[in-house]
KOLLUM-817453 format. One record per residue (C-alpha): z negated, y, x; residue number from 1; residue in one letter. Coordinates in Angstrom, 3 decimals. Each point is the difference from the previous one (the first is absolute). Example, Ala and Ser with C-alpha at 12.3 -4.5 7.8 and 13.67 -1.06 7.14 Angstrom:
BEGIN
          z          y          x     i   aa
     -7.800     -4.500     12.300     1    A
      0.660      3.440      1.370     2    S
END
This chain:
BEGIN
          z          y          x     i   aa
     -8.651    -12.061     22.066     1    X
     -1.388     -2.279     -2.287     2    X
      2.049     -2.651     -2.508     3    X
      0.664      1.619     -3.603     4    X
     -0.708     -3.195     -1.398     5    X
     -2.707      1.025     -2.799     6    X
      0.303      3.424      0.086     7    X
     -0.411      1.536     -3.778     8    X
      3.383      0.848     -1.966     9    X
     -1.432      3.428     -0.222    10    X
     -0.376      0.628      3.716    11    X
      3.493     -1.435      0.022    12    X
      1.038      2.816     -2.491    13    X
     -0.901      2.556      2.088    14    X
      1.673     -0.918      3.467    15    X
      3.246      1.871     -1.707    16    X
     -1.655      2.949     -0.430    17    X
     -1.419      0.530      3.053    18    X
      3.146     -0.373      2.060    19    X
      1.849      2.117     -1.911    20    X
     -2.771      2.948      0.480    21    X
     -0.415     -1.408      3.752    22    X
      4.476      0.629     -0.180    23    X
     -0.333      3.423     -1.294    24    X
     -2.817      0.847      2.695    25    X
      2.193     -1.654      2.440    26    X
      2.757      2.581     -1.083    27    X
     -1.845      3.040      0.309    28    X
     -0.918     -0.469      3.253    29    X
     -3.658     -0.913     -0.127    30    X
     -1.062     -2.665      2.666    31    X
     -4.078     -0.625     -1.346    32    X
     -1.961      0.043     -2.870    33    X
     -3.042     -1.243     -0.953    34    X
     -1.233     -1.929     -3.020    35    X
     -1.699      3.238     -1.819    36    X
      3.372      1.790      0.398    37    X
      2.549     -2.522     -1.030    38    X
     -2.510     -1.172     -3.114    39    X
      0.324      3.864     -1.242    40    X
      3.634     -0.534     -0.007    41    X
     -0.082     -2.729     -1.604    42    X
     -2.628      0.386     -2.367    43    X
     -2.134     -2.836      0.562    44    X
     -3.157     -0.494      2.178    45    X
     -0.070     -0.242      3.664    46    X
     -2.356     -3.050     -0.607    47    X
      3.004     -1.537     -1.667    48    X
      2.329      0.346      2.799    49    X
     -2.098     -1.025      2.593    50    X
     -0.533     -3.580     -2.388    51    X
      3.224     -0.475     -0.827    52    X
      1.128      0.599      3.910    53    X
     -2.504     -2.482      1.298    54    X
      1.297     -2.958     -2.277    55    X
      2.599      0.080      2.955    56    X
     -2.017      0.712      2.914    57    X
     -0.293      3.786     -0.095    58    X
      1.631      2.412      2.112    59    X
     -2.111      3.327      0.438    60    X
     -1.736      1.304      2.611    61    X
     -3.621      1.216     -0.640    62    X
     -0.020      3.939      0.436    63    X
      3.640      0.061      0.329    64    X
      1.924     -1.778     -3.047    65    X
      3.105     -1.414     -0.201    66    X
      3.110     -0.042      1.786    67    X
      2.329      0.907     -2.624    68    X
      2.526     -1.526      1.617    69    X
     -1.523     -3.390      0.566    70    X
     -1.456     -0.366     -2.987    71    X
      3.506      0.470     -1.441    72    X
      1.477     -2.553      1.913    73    X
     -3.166     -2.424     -0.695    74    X
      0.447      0.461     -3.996    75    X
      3.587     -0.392      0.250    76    X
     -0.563     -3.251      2.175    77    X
     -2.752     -1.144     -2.335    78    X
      2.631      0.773     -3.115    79    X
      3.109     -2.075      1.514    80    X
      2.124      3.159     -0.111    81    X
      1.617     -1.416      3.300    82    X
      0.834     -3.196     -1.341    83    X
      3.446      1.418     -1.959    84    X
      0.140     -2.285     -2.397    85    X
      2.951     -0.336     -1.818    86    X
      0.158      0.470     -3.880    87    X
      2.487     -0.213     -2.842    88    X
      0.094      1.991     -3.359    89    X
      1.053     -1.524     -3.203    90    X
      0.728      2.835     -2.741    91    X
      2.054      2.416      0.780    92    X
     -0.873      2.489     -2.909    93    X
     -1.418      3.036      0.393    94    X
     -3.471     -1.070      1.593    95    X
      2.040     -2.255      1.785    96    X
      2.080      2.623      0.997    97    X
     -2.666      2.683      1.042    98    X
     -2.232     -2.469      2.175    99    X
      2.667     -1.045      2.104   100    X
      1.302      3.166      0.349   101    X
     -3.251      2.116      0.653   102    X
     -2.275     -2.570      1.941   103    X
     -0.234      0.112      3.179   104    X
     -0.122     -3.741      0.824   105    X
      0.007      0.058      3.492   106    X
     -3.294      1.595      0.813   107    X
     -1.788     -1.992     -2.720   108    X
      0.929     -3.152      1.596   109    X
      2.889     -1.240     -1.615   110    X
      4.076      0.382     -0.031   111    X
      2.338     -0.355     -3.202   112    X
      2.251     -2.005      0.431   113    X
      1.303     -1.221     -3.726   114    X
      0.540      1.713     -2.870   115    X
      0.943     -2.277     -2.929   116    X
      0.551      0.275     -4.292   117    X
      1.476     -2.554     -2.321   118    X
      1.467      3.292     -2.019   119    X
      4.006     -0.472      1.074   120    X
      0.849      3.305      0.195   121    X
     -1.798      1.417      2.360   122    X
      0.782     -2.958      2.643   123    X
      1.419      1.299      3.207   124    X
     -1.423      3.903     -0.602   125    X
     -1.969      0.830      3.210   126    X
     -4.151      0.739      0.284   127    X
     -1.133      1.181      2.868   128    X
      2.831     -1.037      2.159   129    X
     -0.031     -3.400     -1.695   130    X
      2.526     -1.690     -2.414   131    X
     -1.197     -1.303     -3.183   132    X
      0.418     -3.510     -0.373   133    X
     -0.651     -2.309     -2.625   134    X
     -3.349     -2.244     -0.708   135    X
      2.697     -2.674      0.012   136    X
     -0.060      0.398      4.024   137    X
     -3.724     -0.242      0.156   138    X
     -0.465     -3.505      1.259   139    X
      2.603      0.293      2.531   140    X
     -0.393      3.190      1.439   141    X
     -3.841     -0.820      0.281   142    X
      0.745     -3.535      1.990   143    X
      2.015      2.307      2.109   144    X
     -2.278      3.183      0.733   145    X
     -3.426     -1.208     -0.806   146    X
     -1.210      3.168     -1.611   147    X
     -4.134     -0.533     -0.136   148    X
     -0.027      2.132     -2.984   149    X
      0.768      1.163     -3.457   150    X
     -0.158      3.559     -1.875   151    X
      0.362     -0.804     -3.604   152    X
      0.939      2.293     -2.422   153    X
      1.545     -1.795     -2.478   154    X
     -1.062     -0.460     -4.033   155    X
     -3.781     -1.289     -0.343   156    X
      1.849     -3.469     -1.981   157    X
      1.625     -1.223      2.720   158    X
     -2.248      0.847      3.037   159    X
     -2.402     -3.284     -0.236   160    X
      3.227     -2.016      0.253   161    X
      1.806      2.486      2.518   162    X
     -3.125     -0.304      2.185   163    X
     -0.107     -3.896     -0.325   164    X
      3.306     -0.304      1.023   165    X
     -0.157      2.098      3.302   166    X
     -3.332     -1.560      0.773   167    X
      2.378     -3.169      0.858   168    X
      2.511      2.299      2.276   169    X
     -2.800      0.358      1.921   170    X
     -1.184      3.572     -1.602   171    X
     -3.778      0.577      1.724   172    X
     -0.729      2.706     -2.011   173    X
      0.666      2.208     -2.497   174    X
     -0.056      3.997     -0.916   175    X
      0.419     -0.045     -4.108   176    X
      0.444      3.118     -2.570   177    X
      0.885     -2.577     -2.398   178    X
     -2.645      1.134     -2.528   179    X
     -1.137     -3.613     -0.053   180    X
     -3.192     -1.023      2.365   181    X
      2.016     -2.173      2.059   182    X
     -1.869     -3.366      0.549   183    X
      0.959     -2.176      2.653   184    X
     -1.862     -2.714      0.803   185    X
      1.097     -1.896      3.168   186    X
     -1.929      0.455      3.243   187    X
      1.125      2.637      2.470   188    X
      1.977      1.976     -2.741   189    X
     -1.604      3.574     -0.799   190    X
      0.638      2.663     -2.349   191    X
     -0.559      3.644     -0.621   192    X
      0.751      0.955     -3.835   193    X
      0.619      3.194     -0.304   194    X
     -0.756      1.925     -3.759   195    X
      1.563      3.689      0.460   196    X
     -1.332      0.206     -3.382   197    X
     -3.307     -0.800      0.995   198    X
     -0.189      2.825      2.290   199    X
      1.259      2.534     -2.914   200    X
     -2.762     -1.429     -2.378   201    X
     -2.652      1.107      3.012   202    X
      0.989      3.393     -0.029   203    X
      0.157      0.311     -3.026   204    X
     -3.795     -1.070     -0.645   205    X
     -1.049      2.039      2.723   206    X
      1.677      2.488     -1.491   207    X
     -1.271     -0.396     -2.951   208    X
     -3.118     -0.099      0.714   209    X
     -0.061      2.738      2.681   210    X
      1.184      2.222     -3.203   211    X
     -2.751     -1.062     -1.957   212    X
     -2.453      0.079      2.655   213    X
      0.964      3.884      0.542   214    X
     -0.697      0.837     -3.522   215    X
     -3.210     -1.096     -0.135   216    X
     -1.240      2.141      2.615   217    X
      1.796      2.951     -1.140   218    X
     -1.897     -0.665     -2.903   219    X
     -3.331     -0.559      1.745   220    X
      0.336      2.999      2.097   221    X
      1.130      2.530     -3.295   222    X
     -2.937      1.900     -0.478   223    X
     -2.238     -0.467     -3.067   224    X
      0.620      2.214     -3.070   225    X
     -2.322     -0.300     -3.032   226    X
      1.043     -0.529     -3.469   227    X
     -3.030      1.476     -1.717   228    X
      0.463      3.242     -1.702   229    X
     -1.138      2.977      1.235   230    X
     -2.585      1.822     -1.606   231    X
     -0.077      3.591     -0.029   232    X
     -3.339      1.593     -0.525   233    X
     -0.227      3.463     -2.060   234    X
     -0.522      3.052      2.843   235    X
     -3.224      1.122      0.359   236    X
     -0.734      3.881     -1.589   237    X
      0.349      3.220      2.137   238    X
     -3.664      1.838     -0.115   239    X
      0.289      3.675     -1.012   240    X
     -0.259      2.083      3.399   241    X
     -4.323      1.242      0.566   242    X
     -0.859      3.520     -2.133   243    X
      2.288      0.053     -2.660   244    X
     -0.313     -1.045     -3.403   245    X
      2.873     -1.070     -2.659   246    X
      1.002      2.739     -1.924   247    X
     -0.435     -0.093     -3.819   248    X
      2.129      1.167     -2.847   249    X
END
């Protein structure tokens, strides 16, 4: 396999996607596919897969694919999902709330282990198994456990300061629905901003413009009706039947 190192931010981007259609393939039973058939599932070109897959080396097989299971284990391998990494969430609203209830952390590589809010009466209510504790017990429970790192969902005013701050516990990195692009500049820190609102705004241009899009070809395919008047022409007269003549008075 070859090293990541330069591999584009959009090729990046995509290794989620394809395990999780490589997982659900994995579920139903299916042991091969090939590039043509997976990129029709996942509705982008078989060129594209086969590009992105040899940034690491490839793994298919001329004439017979891809292991499905292999190539599972090789994107997960690629992705770190083995490395359970252990995170902390600070916010404990309801975003806070929902992600560490609903995520599965364990298969994407990481395991809660803190759940923390300054808000005073919520301290000691249980998340996901865990006790909320207060931001007051950052520093020490962080020189104790050595989480790696940090889900933020906390108000977009404090999260530069917030992020600072855990950056010198020893934070690595950082998963923030603050609302605030998240800037950390130190080396070896990352971070993935996350705009849910972002998303809505997509959908609703597309469908927007899907709408739009629609109408004008009902409108293009509406057949052509003329607005000139119609002119009616007087009828032509009936001859008088051969042999006989009008009668007079």
């Amino acid at each position: 396999m070859s090293n990541s190192k330069g591999v584009s931010h959009s090729v990046i981007r995509r290794l989620p996607r394809y395990y999780r259609f490589l997982s659900d393939l994995l579920r139903s039973g299916v042991t091969r596919i090939s590039s043509r058939k997976l990129s029709e599932l996942m509705g982008i070109t078989a060129s594209q897969i086969r590009q992105d897959l040899n940034c690491f080396g490839g793994f298919g097989q001329q004439g017979y694919g891809y292991n499905v299971e292999q190539l599972h284990e090789e994107i997960a391998h690629i992705l770190g999902l083995n490395r359970d990494y252990k995170a902390i969430l600070l916010g404990a609203g309801n975003l806070g709330r929902a992600i560490a209830t609903h995520m599965s952390f364990e298969t994407k590589g990481f395991r809660l282990i803190g759940v923390f809010d300054n808000n005073s009466e919520i301290i000691g209510e249980t998340v996901r198994d865990l006790q909320i504790r207060h931001t007051d017990e950052l520093s020490s429970f962080c020189a104790s456990e050595k989480p790696e790192a940090a889900i933020l969902c906390i108000p977009k005013g404090s999260a530069q300061r917030i992020a600072d701050y855990l950056v010198s516990l020893g934070i690595k990195g950082f998963w923030n629905f603050s609302h605030y692009d998240l800037s950390v500049n130190y080396p070896g820190i990352t971070v993935e901003n996350v705009h849910l609102g972002d998303s809505l705004m997509t959908l609703c241009f597309k469908v927007f413009h899907v709408s739009e899009e629609a109408a004008l070809s009902q409108e293009e395919a509406a057949p052509c009706v003329s607005s000139a008047p119609v002119v009616r022409r007087p009828a032509a007269p009936v001859p008088e039947p051969a042999g006989e003549q009008a009668s007079g008075v």
